[in-house]
C-alpha positions in Angstrom: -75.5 5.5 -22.2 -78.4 7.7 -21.7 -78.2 10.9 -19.5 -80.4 8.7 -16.5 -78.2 5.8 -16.8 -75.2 8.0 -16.7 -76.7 9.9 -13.8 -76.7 6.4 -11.7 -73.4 5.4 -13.1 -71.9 8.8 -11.1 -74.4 8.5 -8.1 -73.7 5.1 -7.5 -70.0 5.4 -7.6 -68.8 3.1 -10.0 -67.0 6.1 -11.4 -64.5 6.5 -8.4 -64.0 2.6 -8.2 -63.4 2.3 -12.2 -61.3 5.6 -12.3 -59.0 4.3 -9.1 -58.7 1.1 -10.6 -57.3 2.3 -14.3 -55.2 4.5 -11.9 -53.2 2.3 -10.0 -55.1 4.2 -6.7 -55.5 1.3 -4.4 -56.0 3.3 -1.4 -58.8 5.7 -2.8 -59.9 2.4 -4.4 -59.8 0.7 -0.7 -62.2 3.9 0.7 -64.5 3.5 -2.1 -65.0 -0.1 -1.4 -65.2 0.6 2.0 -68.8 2.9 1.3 -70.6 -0.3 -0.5 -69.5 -0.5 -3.8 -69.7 -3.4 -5.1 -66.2 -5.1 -6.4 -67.6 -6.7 -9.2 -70.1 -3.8 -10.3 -68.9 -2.7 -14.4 -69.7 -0.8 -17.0 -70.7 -0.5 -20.8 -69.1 -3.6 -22.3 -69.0 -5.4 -18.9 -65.4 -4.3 -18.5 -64.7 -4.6 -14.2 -62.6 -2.6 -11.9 -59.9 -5.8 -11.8 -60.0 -5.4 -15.5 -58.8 -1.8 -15.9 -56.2 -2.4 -12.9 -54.9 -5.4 -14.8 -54.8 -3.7 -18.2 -53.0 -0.7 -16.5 -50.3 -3.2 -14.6 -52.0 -2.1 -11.3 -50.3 -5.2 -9.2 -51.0 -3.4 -6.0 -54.5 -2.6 -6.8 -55.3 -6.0 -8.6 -54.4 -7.8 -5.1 -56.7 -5.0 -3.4 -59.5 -5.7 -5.8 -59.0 -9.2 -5.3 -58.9 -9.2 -1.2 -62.3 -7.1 -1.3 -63.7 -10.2 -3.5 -63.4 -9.4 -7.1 -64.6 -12.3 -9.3 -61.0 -12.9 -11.3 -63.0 -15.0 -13.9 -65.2 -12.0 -14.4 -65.9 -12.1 -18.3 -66.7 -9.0 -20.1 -69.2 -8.9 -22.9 -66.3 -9.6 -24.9 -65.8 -12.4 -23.2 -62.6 -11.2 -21.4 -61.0 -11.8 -18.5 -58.4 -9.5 -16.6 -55.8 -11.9 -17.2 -56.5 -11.5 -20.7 -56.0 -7.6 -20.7 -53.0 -8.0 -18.9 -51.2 -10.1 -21.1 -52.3 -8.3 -23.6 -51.1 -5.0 -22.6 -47.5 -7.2 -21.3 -47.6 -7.3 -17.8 -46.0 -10.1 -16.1 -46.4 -9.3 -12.6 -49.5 -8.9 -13.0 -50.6 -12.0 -14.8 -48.7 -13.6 -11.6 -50.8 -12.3 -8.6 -54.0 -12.9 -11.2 -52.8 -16.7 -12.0 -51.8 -17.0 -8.1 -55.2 -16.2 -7.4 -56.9 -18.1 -9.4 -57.1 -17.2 -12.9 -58.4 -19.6 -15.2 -55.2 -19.5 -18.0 -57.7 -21.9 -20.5 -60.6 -19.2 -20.5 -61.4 -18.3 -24.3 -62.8 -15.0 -25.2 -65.7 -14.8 -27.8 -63.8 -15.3 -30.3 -61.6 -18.1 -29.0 -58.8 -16.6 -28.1 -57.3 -17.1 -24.7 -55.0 -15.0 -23.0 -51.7 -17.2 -23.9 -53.2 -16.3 -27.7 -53.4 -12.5 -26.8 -49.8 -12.0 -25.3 -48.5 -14.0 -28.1 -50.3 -12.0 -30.7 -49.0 -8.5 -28.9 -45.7 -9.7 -28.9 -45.1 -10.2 -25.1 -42.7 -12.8 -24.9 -42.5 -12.7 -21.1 -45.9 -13.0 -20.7 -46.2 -15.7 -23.0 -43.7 -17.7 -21.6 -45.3 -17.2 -18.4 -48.8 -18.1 -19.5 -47.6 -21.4 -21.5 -45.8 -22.8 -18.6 -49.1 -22.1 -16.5 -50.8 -23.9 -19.4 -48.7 -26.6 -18.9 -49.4 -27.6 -15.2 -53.0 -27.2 -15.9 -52.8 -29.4 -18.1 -50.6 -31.5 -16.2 -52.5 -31.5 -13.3 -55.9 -33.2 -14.7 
């Protein structure tokens, strides 16, 4: 990031929204929101706010994101979602609210991996279990 680019990334104030968002701050998160950020602005490697709340285990501030509009399909450059950096970091509750909102459990990163693939591969049996049973009535359902 150059020193102009980093200059709008503080002006605009996509710092405050990422930095609540990692922090589990859903009310300063709320205010910032509230002044015309946009929910589904990122940063370098197209990681979102909903992204760092989920990979923090944020529940409260995943379902704030999400009720100001945040896209929970959003895909980083990576090609990952926020499900995937929750069950990747082992958070059940909040693979719930982001599957109960919506979450696609079949999205595949870049490198094909999908969020059942990640929690498995981290060793988060919950999570896991959660995800294949979600995979299941996906599948069940077409």
């Amino acid at each position: 990031m150059d020193a102009t680019s980093d200059y709008e990334w503080w002006k605009t104030g996509r710092a405050a929204l990422m930095k609540a968002a990692a922090s589990g701050h859903a009310d300063t998160l709320t205010t910032v929101l509230d002044d015309g950020i946009d929910v589904n602005s990122s940063i370098a490697g197209g990681i979102t706010a909903l992204m760092f709340a989920a990979w923090g285990g944020h529940v409260a501030t995943v379902q704030a994101l999400l009720a100001k509009g945040a896209d929970v399909n959003a895909q980083s450059d990576a090609g990952r979602t926020a499900l995937m950096y929750a069950a990747t970091a082992g958070y059940p509750d909040t693979v719930r609210a982001l599957l109960y909102e919506g979450a696609d459990v079949s999205a595949q990163n870049n490198d094909g991996w999908t969020a059942l693939l990640d929690a498995s591969s981290e060793g988060n049996r919950d999570v896991a279990q959660l995800l294949q049973r979600a995979t299941s009535s996906a599948t069940n359902s077409l």
